[in-house]
C-alpha positions, -999 to +999 in steps of 0.1 A: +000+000+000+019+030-007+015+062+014-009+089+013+004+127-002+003+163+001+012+189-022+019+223-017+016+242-050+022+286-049+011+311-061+044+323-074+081+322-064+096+325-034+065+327-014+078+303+012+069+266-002+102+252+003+104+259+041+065+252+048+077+220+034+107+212+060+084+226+086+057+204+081+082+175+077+097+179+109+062+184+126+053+152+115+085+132+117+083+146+152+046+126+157+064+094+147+052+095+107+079+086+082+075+113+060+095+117+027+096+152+005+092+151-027+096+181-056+090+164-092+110+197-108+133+222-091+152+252-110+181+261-090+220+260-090+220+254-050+225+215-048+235+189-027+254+153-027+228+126-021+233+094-007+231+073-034+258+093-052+236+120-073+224+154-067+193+175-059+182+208-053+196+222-015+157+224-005+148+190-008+179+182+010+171+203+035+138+189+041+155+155+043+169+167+071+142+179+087+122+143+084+155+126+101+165+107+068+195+109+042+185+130+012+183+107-019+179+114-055+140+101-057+133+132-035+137+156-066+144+135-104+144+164-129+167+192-114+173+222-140+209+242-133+211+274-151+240+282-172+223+309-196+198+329-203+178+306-222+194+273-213+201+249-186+219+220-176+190+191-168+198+165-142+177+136-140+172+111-114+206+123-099+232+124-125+238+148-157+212+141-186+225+169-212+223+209-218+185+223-231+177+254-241+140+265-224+121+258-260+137+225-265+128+219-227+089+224-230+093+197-260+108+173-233+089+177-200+065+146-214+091+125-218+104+132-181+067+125-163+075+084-161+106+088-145+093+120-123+059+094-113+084+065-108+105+087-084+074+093-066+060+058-061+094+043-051+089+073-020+056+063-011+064+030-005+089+038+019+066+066+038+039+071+053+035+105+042+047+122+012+051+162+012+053+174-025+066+207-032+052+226-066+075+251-085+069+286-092+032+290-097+002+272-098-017+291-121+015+295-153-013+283-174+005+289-204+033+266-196+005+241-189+010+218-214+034+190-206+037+209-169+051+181-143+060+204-117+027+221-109-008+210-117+003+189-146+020+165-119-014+170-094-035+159-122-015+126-132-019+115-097-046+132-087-024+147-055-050+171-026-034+205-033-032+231-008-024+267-023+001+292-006-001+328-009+025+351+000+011+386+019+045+400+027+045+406-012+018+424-011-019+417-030-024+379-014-064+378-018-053+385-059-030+366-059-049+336-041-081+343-062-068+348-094-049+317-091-082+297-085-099+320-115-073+308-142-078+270-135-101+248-150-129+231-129-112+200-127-083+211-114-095+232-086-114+200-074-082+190-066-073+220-044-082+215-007-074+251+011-049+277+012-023+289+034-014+326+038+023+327+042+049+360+058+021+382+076+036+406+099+015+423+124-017+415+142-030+383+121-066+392+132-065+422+109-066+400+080-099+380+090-119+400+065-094+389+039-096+351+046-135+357+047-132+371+009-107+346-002-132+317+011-162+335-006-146+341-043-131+305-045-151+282-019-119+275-003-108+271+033-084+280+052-052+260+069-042+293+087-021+323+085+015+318+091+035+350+111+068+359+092+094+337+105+127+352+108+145+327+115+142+314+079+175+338+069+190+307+086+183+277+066+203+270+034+182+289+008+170+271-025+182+295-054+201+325-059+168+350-054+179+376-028+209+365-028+228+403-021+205+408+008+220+374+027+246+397+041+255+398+078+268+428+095+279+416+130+284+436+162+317+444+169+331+422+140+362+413+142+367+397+102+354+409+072+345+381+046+337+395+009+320+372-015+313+386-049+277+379-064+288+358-096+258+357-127+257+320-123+268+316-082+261+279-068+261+260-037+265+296-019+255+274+011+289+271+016+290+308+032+261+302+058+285+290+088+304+319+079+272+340+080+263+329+117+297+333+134+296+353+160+321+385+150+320+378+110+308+404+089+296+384+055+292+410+028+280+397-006+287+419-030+264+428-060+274+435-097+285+470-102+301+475-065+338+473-057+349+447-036+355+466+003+389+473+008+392+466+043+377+430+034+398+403+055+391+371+029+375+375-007+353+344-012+356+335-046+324+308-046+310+278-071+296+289-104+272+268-132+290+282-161+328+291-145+343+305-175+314+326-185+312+337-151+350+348-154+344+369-178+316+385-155+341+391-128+365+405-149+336+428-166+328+442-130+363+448-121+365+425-097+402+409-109+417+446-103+404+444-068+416+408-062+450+421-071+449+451-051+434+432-021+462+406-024+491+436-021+473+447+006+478+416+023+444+403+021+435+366+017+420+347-011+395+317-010+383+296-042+358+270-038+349+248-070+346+276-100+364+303-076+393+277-071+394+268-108+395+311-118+425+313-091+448+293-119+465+302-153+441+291-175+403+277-182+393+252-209+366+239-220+374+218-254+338+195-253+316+229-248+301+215-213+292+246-205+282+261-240+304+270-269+339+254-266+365+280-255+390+290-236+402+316-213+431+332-193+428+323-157+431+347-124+467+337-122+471+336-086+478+298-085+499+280-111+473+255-120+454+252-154+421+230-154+398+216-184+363+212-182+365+177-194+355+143-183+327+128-160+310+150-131+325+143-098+297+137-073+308+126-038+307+134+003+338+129+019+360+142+046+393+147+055+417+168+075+429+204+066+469+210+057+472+243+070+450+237+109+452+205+111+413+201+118+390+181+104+364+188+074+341+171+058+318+184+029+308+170-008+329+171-043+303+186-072+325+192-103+335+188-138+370+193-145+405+182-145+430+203-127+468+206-132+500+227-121+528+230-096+507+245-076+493+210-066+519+203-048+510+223-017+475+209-013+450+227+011+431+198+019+441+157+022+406+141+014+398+102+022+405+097-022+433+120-024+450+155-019+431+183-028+427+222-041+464+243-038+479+271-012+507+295-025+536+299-017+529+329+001+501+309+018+476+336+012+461+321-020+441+286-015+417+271-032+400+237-034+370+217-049+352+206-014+320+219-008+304+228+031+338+230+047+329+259+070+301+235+086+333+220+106+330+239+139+367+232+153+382+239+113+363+270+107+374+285+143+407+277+134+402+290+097+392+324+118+415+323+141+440+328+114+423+360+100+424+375+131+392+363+148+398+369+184+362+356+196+356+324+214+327+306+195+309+281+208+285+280+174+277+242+167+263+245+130+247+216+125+227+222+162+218+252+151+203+246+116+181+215+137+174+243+162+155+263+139+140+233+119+123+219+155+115+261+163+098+264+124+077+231+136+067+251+164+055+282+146+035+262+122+017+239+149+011+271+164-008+292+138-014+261+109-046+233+118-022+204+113-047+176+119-069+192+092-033+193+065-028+154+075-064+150+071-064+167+039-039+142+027-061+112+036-044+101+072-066+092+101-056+114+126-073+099+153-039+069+149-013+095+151-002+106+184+002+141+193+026+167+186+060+172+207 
């Protein structure tokens, strides 16, 4: 018998899905259900190392996390990584399927529904509960045909959908009722209530609003949901607002600079950073000269590295690399930033586009060619320089050469890896989540000049605010009626903790 599902479809992007996802997960998990998340499509260049040896979008990982269980590629089989404008790369089931532009794409999506249904079954029948997580908007009705993330994926298995609204945006009872105007009738007899996500203030301001939302769609609903803060916290699923994840700390004693590449990824990396105590995290948009009093420049992972070169170069940025580096500044690459810290770029088989090369960074004598299979692997190890231990995930394409190799940064369980100069103020290497070592990162610090004694446990505090969100939602969301709603007897589940 498989298990019974949930989805939780938007009325646009970035309204909050994602986390009402991992919040409901752990409230569940919490009452003893094996829940499982599920999100047939995801658009985003923030991913993670499953444990079957693939990769997913960072949310779905994240919401892993929050049911107690090891993220695993069934959770989201069609992931689309930007490169371009207009084109992506398309990872399905876990592991590289090709390059598609957004036309050719549309064409596709049919031929992705089996796998995307298979996914989904092969969850269910290792749950009790599935939570399913739409993409972008419910209501892209002109994208509808061949749609698998939205109501195109409902429909084929006939999924109870609950719609969320986002009033912190501004215009929810439009956006909620214009949602339910543009679908036909047998897709709203799918939908069973609505969520209204990010209100701010006194909630019971906005009973007239719910009362007009009920009336213009027959609709009922699950709650209204406070603005939670504490989201800023949790790994974020794309690159949206991105400049505004900044952190200016009281009394800082080192200043991190990360500049906003076109095509950034897995900026994850930067969020143990972001909640040190005494770290001021400044991401740096387009157009704006890195700070000159920065500590570290961050040079983080990028979808399309060489492109993204160029982008760095066309801001400026390389003149106040060089500049920083005289001033006695340090330098960090991670993936793409490690690979722009070396002589040259190449990529001969066009992986990431047109074939072409470029002229590296030059700050480490290492050349590397974007060649050969993706490297997709968790792992751990001990840093050269401190001596502590890391541990993180390798998500790459490319071969990396140079003298500069021989003064790794990192020995890893399948090697040595990434390079220091000989200055040692120049490093770079290809492992992803380092900073989520407490004892490295202090140490990492400690050599910048952070005087501060942390006592920040990253990985406590990330569950900390999953088991806080599961708070906030049993407190303001009718959770019987959601697990209801997906066809579970509530009367056979015990309480909430």
């Amino acid at each position: 018998m498989t298990a019974p599902a949930l989805m939780l479809q938007g009325t646009g992007s970035d309204v909050g899905k994602s986390l009402l996802v991992a919040g409901l997960c752990r409230a569940a998990a919490r009452r003893g259900l094996r829940v499982r998340p599920f999100k047939p499509q995801n658009m985003s260049n923030n991913a993670a190392v499953t444990a079957d040896g693939g990769e997913i979008g960072r949310a779905q990982a994240l919401q892993a996390r929050a049911c107690g269980v090891a993220p695993i590629t069934d959770m989201n089989p069609v992931l689309l990584k930007p490169q371009t404008e207009i084109g992506a790369q398309l990872v399905l089931q876990g592991r590289v399927w090709g390059n598609a532009q957004a036309r050719a794409y549309q064409r596709l999506k049919p031929e992705l529904l089996p796998h995307v249904l298979g996914s989904f079954e092969r969850l269910r029948e290792q749950a009790d509960l599935v939570l399913v997580e739409g993409a972008g908007s419910a209501a892209e009705v002109n994208l509808r045909d061949g749609d698998i993330a939205n109501m195109g994926f409902a429909a084929a298995t006939q999924l109870p959908v609950i719609l969320v609204g986002d009033i912190d945006r501004g215009g929810v009872i439009a956006q909620i009722v214009g949602t339910w105007t543009l679908l036909p009738e047998a897709e709203r007899a799918l939908f069973r209530g609505y969520i209204v996500n990010k209100f701010r203030g006194d909630v019971t301001l906005f009973d007239e609003g719910l009362r007009i939302i009920t009336r213009e769609t027959g609709l009922d609903s699950f709650g209204v949901v406070p603005y939670f803060a504490e989201a800023a916290r949790l790994p974020a699923e794309d690159a949206v607002g991105v400049e505004a994840r900044s952190e200016q700390a009281q009394g800082a004693f080192v200043h991190i600079a990360v500049p906003v590449l076109s095509r950034i990824a897995n900026f994850d990396d930067l969020d143990p950073l972001r909640a040190e105590p005494g770290v001021r995290l400044t991401m740096v948009p387009p157009g704006t000269a890195l700070p000159g009093d920065a500590d570290l420049v961050i040079l983080p992972g990028s979808k399309a590295t060489i492109a993204d070169l160029a982008f760095l170069r066309a801001q400026g940025w390389d003149i106040d690399l060089i500049a920083h580096h005289r001033r006695g500044g340090h330098i960090l690459g991670i993936c793409g930033g490690y690979q722009m810290l070396g002589r040259s770029l190449s990529d001969p088989e066009g992986r990431e586009g047109a074939a072409t090369e470029a002229e590296g960074l030059g700050f480490l004598d290492i050349a590397t060619e974007l060649s050969g299979d993706k490297r997709l692997v968790e792992t751990s190890g001990v840093d050269r320089t401190t001596g502590e231990t890391i541990r993180g995930y390798e998500m790459h394409v490319g071969r990396t050469t140079g003298p500069s190799l021989a003064n790794p940064m990192l020995d890893l369980a399948g090697g040595p890896d990434g390079a220091v100069s000989g200055d040692g103020r120049v490093m770079g290497c290809y492992l992803h989540g380092l900073f989520a070592a407490d004892e490295f990162r202090r140490a990492f610090l400690r050599r910048l000049g952070h005087a501060a004694a942390s006592t920040l446990s990253f990985d406590a505090e990330i569950d900390g605010v999953l088991d806080r969100l599961a708070d906030h939602l049993g407190a303001t969301l009718d959770l019987d009626a959601l697990l209801r709603a997906a066809g579970l007897d509530t009367k056979a589940i015990p309480a909430g903790v």
